[in-house]
VEXKE-598193 format. One record per residue (C-alpha): residue in one letter; x, y, z; residue number from 1. Coordinates in Angstrom, 2 decimals. Example, Ala and Ser with C-alpha at 12.3 -4.5 7.8 and 13.67 -1.06 7.14 Angstrom:
<nodes>
 res    east   north      up   n
   a   12.30   -4.50    7.80   1
   s   13.67   -1.06    7.14   2
</nodes>
This chain:
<nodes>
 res    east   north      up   n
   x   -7.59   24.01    8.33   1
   x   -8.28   20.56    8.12   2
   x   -5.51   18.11    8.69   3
   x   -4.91   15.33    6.46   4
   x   -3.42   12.33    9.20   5
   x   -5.68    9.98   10.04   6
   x   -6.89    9.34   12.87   7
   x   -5.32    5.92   14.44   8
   x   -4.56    5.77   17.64   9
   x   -5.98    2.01   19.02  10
   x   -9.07    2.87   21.38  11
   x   -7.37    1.02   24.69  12
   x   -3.93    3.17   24.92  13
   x   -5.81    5.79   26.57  14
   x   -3.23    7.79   27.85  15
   x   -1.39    8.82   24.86  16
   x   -4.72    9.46   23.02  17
   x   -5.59   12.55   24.49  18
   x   -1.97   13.60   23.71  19
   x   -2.23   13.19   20.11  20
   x   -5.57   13.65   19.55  21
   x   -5.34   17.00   18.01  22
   x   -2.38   15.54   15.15  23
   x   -4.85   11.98   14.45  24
   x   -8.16   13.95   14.31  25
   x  -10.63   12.10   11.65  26
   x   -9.92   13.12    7.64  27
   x  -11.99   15.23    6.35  28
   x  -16.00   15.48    6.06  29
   x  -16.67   14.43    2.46  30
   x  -20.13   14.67    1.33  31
   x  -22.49   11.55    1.84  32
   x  -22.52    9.57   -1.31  33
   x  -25.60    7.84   -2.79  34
   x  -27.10    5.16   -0.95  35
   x  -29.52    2.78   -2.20  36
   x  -32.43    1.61    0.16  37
   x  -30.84   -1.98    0.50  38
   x  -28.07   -0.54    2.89  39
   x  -31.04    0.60    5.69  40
   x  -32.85   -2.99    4.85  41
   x  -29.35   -4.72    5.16  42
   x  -28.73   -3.13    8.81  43
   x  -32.10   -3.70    9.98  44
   x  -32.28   -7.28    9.47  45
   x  -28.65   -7.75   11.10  46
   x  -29.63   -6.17   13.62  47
   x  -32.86   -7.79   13.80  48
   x  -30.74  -11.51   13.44  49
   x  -28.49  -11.09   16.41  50
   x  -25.96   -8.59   15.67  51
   x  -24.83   -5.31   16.87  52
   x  -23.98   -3.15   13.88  53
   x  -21.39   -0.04   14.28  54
   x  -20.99    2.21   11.20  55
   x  -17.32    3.43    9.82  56
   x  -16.15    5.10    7.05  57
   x  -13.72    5.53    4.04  58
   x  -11.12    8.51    4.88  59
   x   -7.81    9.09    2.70  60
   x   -4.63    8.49    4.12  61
   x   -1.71   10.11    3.89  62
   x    1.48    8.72    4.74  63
   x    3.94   11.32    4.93  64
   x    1.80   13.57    7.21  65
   x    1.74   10.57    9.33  66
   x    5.59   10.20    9.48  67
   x    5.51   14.56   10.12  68
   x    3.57   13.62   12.71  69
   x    5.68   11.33   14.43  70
   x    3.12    8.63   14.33  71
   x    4.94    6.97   12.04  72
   x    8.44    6.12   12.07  73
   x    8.47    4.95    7.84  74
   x    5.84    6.13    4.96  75
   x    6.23    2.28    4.41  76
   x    7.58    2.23    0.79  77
   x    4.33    4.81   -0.07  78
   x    3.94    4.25   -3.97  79
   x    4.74    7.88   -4.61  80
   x    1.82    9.77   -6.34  81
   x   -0.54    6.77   -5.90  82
   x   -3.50    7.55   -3.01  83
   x   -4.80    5.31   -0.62  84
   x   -8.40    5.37    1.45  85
   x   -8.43    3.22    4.75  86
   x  -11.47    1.41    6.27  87
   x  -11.87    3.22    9.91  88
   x  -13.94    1.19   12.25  89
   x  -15.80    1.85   15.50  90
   x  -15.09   -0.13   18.55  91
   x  -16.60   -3.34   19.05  92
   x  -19.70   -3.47   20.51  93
   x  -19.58   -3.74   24.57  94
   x  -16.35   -3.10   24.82  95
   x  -15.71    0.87   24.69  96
   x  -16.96    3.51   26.95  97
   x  -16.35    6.35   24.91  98
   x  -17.92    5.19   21.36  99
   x  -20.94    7.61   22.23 100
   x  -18.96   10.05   20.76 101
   x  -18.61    8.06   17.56 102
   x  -14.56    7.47   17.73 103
   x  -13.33    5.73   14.83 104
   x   -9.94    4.41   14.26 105
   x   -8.16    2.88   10.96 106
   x   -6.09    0.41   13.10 107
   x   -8.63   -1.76   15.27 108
   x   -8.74   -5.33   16.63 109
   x  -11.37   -7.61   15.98 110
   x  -12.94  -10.35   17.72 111
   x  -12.91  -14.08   16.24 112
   x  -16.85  -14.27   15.28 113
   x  -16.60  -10.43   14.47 114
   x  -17.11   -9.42   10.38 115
   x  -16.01   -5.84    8.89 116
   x  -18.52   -5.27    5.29 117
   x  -17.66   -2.48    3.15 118
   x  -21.09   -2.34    0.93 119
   x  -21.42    0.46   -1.96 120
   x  -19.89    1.61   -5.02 121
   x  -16.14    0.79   -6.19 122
   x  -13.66    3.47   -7.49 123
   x  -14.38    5.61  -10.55 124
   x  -12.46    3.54  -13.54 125
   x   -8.29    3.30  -12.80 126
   x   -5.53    1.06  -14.01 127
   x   -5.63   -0.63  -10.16 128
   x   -7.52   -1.13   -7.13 129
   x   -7.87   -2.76   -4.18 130
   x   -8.75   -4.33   -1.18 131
   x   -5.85   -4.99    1.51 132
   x   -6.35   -6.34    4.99 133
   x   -2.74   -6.09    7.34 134
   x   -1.69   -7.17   10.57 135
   x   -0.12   -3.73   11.70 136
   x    1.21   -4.81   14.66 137
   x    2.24   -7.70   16.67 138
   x    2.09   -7.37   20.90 139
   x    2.62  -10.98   21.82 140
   x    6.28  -12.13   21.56 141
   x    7.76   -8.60   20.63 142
   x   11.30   -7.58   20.22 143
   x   10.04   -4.38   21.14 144
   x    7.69   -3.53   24.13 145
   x    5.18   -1.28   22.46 146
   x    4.81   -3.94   19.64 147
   x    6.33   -4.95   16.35 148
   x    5.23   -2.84   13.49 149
   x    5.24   -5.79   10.96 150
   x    2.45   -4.58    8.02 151
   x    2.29   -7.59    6.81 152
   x   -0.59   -9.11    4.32 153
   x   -2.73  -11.23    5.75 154
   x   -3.97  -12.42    2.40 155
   x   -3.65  -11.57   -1.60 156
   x   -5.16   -8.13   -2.33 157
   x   -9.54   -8.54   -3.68 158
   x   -8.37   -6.92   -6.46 159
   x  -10.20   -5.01   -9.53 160
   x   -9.59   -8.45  -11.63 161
   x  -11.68  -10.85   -9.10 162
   x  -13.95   -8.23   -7.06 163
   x  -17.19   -9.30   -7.55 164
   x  -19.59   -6.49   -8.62 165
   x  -23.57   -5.81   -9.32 166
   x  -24.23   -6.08  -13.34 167
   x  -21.03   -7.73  -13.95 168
   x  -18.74   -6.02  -16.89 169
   x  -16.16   -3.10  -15.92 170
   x  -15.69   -3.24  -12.10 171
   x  -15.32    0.60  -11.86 172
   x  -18.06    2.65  -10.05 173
   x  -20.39   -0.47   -9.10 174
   x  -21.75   -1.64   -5.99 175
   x  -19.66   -4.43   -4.33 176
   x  -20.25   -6.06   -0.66 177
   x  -17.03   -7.41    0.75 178
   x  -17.13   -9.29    4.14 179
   x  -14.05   -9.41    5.98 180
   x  -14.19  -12.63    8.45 181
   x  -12.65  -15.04   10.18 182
   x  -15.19  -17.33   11.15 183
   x  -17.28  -19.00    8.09 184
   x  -20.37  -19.18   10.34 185
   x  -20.49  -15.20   10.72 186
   x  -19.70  -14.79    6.72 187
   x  -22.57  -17.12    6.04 188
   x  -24.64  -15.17    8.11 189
   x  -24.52  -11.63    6.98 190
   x  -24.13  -12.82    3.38 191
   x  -27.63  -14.82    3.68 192
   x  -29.03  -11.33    5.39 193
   x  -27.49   -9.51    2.15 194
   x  -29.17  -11.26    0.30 195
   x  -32.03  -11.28    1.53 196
   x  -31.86   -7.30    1.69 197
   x  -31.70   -7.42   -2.17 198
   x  -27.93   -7.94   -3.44 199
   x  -26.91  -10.33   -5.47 200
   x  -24.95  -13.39   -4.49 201
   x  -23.04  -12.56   -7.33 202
   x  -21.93   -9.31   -6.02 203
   x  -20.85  -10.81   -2.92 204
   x  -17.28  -11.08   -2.19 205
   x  -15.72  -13.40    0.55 206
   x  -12.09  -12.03    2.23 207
   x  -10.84  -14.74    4.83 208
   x   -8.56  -13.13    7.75 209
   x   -6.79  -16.23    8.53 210
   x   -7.23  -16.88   12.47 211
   x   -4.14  -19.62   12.39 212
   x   -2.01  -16.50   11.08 213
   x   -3.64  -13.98   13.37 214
   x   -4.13  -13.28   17.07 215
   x   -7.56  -12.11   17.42 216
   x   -9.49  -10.50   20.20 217
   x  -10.12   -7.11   21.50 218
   x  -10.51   -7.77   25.06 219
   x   -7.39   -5.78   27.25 220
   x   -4.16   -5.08   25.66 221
   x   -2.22   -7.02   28.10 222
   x   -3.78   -9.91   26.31 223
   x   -1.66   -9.41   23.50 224
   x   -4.34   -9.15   20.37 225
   x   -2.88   -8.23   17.09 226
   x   -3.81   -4.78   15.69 227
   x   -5.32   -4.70   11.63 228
   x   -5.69   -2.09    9.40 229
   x   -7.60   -2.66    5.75 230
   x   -6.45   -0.45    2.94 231
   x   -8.23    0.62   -0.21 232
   x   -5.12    1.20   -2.88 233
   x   -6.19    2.65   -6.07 234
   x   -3.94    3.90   -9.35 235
   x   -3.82    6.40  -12.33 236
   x   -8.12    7.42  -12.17 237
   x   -8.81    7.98  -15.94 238
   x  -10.10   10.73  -15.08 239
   x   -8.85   12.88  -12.40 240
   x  -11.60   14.87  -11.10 241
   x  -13.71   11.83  -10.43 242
   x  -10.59   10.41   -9.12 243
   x   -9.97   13.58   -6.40 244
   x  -13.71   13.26   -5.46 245
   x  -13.84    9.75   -4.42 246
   x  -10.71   10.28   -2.79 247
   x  -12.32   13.21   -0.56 248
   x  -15.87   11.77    0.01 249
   x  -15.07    9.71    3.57 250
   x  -18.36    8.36    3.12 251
   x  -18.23    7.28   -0.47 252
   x  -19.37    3.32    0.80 253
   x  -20.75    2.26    4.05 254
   x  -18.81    0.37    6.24 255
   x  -20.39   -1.81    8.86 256
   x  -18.39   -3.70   12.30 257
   x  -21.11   -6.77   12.66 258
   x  -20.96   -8.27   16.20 259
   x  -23.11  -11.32   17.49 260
   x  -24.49  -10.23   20.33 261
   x  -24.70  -13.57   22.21 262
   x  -20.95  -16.29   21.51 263
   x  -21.38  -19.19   19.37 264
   x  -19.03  -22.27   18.32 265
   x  -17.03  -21.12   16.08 266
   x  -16.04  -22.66   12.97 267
   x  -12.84  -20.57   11.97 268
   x  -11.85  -20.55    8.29 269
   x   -8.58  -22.68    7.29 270
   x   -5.78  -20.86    5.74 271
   x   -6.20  -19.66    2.03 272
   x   -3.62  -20.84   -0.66 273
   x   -1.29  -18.19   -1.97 274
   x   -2.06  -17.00   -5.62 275
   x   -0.05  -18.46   -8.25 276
   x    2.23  -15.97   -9.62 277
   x    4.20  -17.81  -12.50 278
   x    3.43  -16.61  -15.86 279
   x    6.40  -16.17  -18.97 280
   x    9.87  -14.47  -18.64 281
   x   10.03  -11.70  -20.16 282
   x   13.03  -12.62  -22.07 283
   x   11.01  -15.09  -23.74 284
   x    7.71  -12.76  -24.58 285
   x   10.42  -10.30  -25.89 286
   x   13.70  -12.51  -27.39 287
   x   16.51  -10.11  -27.20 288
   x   15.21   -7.94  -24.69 289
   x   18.43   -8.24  -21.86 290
   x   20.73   -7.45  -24.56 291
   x   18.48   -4.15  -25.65 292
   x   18.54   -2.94  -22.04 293
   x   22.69   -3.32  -22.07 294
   x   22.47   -1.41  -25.36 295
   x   20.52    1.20  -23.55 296
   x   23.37    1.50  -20.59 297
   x   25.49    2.18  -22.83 298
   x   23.97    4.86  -24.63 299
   x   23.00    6.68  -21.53 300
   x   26.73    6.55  -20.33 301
   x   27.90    7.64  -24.04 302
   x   25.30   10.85  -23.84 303
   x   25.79   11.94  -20.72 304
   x   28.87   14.08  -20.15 305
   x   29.96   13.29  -16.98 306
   x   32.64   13.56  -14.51 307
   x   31.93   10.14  -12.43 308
   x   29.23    7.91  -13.06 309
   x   28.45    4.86  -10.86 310
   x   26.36    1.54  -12.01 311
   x   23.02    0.50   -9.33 312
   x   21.44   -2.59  -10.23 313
   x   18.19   -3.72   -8.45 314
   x   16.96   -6.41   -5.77 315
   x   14.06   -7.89   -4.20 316
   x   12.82   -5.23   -1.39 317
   x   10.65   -7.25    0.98 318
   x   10.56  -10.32    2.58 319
   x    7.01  -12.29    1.56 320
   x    4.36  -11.13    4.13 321
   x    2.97  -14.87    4.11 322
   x    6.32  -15.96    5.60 323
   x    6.72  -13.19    7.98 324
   x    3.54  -14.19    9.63 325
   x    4.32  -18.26    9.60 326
   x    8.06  -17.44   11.29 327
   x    7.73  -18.55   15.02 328
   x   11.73  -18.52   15.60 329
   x   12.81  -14.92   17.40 330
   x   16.24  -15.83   15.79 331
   x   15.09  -15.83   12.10 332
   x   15.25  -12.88   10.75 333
   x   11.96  -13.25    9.37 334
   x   10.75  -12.87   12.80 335
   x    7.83  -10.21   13.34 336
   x    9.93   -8.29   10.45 337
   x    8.61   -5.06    9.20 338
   x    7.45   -5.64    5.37 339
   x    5.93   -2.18    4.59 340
   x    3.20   -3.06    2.84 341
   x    3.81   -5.90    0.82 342
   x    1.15   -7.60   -0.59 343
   x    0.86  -10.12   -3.76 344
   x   -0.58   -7.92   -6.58 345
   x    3.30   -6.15   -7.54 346
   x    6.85   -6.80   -7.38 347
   x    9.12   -4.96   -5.22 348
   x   12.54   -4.15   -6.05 349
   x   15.06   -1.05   -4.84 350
   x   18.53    0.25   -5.52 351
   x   21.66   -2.55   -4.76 352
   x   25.13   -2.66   -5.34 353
   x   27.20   -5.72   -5.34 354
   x   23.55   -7.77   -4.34 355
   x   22.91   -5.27   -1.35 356
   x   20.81   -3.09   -0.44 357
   x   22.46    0.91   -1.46 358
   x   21.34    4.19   -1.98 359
   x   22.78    7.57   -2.60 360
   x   23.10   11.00   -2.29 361
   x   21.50   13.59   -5.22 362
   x   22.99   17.05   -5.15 363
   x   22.49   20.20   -8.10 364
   x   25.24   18.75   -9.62 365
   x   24.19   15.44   -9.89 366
   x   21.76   13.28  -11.99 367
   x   20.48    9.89  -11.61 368
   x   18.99    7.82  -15.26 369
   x   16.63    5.24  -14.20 370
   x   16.59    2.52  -16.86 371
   x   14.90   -1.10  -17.55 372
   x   12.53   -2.83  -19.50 373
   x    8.69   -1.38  -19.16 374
   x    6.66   -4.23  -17.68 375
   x    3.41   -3.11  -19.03 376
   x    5.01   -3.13  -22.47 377
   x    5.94   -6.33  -22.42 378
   x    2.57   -7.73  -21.01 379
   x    3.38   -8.84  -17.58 380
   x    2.25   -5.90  -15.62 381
   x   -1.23   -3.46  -15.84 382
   x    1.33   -0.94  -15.16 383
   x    4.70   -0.26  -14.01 384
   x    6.35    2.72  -11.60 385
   x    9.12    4.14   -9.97 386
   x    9.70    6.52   -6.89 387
   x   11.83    8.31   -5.26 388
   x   12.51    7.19   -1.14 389
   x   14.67    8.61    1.63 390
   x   16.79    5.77    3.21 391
   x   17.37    6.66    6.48 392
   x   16.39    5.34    9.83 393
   x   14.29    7.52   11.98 394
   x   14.74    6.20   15.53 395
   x   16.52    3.81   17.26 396
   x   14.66    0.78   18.95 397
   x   16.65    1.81   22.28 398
   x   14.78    0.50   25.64 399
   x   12.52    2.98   26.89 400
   x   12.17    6.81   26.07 401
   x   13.03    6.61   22.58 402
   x   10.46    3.84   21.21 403
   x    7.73    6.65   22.05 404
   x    9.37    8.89   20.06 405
   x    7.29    7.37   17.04 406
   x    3.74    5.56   17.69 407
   x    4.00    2.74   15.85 408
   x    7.82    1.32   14.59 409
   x   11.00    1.95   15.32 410
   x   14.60    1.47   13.40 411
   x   12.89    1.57   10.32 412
   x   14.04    3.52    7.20 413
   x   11.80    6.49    6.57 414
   x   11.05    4.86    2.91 415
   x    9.05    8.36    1.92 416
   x    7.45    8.11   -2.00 417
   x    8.01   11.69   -2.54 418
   x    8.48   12.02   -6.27 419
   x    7.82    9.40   -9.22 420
   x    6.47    8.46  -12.57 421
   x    4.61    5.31  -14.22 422
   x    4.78    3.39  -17.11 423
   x    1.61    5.84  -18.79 424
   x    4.17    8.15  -18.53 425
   x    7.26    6.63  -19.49 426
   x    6.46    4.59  -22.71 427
   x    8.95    5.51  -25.74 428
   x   11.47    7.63  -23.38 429
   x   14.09    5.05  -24.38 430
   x   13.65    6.02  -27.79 431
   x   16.02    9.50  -26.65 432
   x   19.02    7.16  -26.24 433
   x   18.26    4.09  -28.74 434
   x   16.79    5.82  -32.12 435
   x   15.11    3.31  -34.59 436
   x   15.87    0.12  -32.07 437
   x   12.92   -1.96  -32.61 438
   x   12.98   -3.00  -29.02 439
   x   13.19    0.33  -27.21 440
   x    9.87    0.58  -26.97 441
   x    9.62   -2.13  -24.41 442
   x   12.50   -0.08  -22.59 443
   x   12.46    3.11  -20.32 444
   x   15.30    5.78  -19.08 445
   x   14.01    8.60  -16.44 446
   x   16.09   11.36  -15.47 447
   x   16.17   12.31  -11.65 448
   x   16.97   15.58  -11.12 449
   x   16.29   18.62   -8.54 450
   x   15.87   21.32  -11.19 451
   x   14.06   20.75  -14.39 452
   x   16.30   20.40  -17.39 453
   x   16.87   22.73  -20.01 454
   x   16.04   20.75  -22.88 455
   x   12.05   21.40  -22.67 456
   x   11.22   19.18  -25.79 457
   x   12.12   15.86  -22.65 458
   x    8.99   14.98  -20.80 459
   x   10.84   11.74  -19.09 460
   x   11.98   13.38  -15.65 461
   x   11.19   13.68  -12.06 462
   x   12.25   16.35  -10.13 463
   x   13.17   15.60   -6.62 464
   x   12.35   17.83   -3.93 465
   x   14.78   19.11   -1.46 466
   x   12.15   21.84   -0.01 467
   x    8.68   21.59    0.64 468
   x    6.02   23.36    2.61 469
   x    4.07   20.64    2.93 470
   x    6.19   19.18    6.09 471
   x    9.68   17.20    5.97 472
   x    8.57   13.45    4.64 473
   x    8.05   15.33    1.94 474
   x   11.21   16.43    0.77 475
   x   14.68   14.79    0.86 476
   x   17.59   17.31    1.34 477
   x   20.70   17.38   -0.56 478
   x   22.54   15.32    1.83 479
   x   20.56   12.56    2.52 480
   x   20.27    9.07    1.29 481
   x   17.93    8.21   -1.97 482
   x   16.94    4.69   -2.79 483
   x   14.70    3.55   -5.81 484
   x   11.48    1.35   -5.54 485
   x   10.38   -0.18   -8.99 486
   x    6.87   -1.82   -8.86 487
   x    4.88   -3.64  -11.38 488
   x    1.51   -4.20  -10.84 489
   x   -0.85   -7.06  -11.92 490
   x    0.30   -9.68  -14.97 491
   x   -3.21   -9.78  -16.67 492
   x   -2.53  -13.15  -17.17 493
   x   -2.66  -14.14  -13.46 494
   x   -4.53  -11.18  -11.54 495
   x   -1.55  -11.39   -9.23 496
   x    1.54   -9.53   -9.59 497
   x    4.41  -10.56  -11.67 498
   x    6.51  -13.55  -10.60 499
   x    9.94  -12.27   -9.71 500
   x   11.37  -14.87  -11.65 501
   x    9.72  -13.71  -14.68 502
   x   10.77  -10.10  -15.01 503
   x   14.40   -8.48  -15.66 504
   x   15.19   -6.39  -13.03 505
   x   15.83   -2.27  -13.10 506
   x   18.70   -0.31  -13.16 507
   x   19.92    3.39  -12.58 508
   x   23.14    5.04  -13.36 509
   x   24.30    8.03  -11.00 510
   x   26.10   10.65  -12.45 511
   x   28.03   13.30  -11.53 512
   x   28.14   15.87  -13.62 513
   x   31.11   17.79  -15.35 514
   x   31.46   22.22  -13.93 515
   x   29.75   24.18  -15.72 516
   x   32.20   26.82  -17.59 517
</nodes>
């Protein structure tokens, strides 16, 4: 059977590699999408210009399996039911003895003058996609020896909104070249030899990897180079078939690792601007929209019989990757901290009581109503989720045996998506507790629960798993913690996710319920 974990283990830790080989082998074989004859023309005259050119692919990844795995010591705040691909890269040119046999990895390092283009088609049509370069880990400075997981942005998300694509309109299922660089002398480069291939300018897409934020170079670990990964996130395919194929065809775009063959100046791009995330409260698109929501508490308390019942409001999850990466002091606690993924194009808020962080435990005879106002009803988001994480550390960052125990990170929460349900889904399910209130429809209430409910007319819950045969990350047993994650992705307004400022947070209500007679 083919395993679903990606295969990531960095090139120069050679002996753990053959240890783990058999867990990281490559995803999947996917069948070779349609090429057009610009991609051979394209490679020829880079190669023909001075550069060494190393094909990758476009593999899912899958989280969980990589936390069953114990590559992983968190799923990283996975957007439950949401898929991602990952660009996975060959070795730069010169530098590996072994990339006769084609080794790939979805974590690599990259040299300063060094470009990563992804050219072919974009996903089939979906409320979301997009590009995401990280720094995955940090080896200079570390608190810990093996390196500091961080997964931190290294820039907004290229998303759907501002991806340039071939014919312009709808940016679903159309060619795209993004060039992933550092230097502006290399981007200029292979986007003059695009062009001359036969794309577009206009189809050409710039993303900067910001060398004042990054440590680049992929000469010997000792020399402390930071460690990247580039995700592909994608949401809610109209159409699900078309969806599942893309997802399964590791070869649905080229992907190329350009490398001068002879060192030039270099002329290293300055740091971009953040994207401005300010739009309207939501208070003020929607006048009387806090008061709505308290009206909706209080009908979930009044219509759910209940034996306790204990309030969870909602808080900012992660720290901005942007200020992660610019923190230089070991004593901030922004230091080399572990952001899971955050990136620009949502908001991320979990579970607090009393303005900290809290979670809690979900047994058979206990429920948990999600509530708050629906972002993409109001206007300020595409669309709108929530999942379902276990929130509890996997390993201890003790001094020696135990940092092994996981690959990459180490006294992180596991943070596993393994249950959900988005704002497609949830429209009008306030309307159960707040019949006739003109402003339930910008509102939401999900049940969690670990056995359907009786009532079968309710489509507005989630079950949560406490058993699974798919492996442990993907289950969360009676006993242990739960937290929420609320997202809301992309204000149309701004192509950026919502301003935090601007939205009114969520809020869940835990109940336990009264014996059954």
């Amino acid at each position: 059977m083919k395993m679903k974990c990606c295969h990531v283990v960095e090139r120069w830790r050679l002996p753990v590699f053959a240890a783990v080989l058999a867990l990281l082998a490559a995803c999947g074989g996917g069948s070779e999408s349609g090429t057009d004859t610009r991609q051979a023309t394209f490679q020829g005259l880079l190669e023909a210009n001075g550069f060494a050119v190393k094909q990758g692919s476009t593999p899912e990844a899958f989280p969980l399996d990589l936390v069953d795995n114990h590559v992983l010591d968190s799923a990283g705040g996975n957007n439950a039911t949401q898929p991602y691909k990952v660009l996975k890269l060959p070795f730069s040119a010169g530098v590996d003895s072994d990339d006769s046999q084609g080794a790939q990895n979805a974590i690599f390092r990259l040299r300063p003058d060094e470009a990563i283009v992804y050219v072919g088609l974009t996903p089939p049509p979906c409320d979301y996609f997009s590009f995401a370069p990280y720094l995955w880990v940090r080896k200079a400075a570390s608190l810990v020896a093996k390196g500091d997981w961080l997964f931190a942005a290294v820039g907004d998300p290229l998303n759907l909104n501002l991806l340039k694509t071939e014919g312009g309109g709808k940016p679903f299922g159309k060619n795209t070249i993004v060039i992933f660089a550092a230097d502006q002398t290399v981007y200029q480069r292979v986007a003059a030899l695009a062009q001359q291939a036969g794309y577009p300018e206009s189809m050409i897409n710039s993303y900067v990897l910001p060398p004042k934020l990054l440590k680049l170079g992929v000469a010997a670990e000792t020399e402390q180079n930071d460690s990247l990964v580039i995700l592909v996130r994608s949401a809610n395919f109209a159409d699900q078939s078309e969806g599942d194929a893309y997802l399964a065809n590791d070869h649905y775009a080229s992907v190329f690792r350009v490398t001068p063959n002879s060192a030039s100046k270099l002329d290293p791009y300055p740091t971009p601007p953040q994207r401005n995330r300010k739009a309207v409260a939501e208070e003020t698109l929607v006048p009387g929209l806090s008061l709505a929501l308290n009206q909706l508490e209080a009908a979930i308390v009044a219509q759910t019989p209940n034996a306790q019942a204990k309030h969870f409001d909602s808080m900012r999850w992660f720290a901005d990757s942007r200020d992660v990466l610019n923190e230089t002091d070991p004593a901030s606690s922004l230091y080399h901290q572990f952001v899971a993924g955050e990136g620009s194009d949502t908001t991320y808020l979990r579970t607090t009581q009393s303005g900290k962080p809290a979670n809690f435990t979900l047994g058979t005879d206990e429920m948990v109503v999600v509530y708050g106002v629906n972002h993409a009803a109001t206007g300020l988001a595409t669309y709108s989720s929530i999942s379902v994480y276990g929130d509890w550390v996997t390993s201890q960052c003790s001094p020696l045996a135990s940092q092994l125990e996981y690959w990459y990170g180490c006294g992180n929460p596991i943070w596993n998506g393994v249950a959900g349900m988005v704002s497609h889904d949830f429209g009008l399910s306030a309307e159960r507790y707040l019949p006739g209130n003109p402003l339930a429809r910008y509102l939401y209430a999900v049940r969690l629960m670990r056995t359907p409910p009786t009532d079968g007319a309710d489509r507005h819950w989630v079950v949560v798993p406490s058993e699974s045969d798919k492996g442990s990350a993907y289950r969360i047993a009676l006993d242990q913690p739960i937290t929420i994650g609320y997202r809301a992705y992309l204000n149309p307004a701004t192509s950026a996710g919502p301003d935090y400022g601007d939205i009114i947070p969520d809020r869940a209500l835990w109940f336990k319920l009264p014996a059954k007679p």
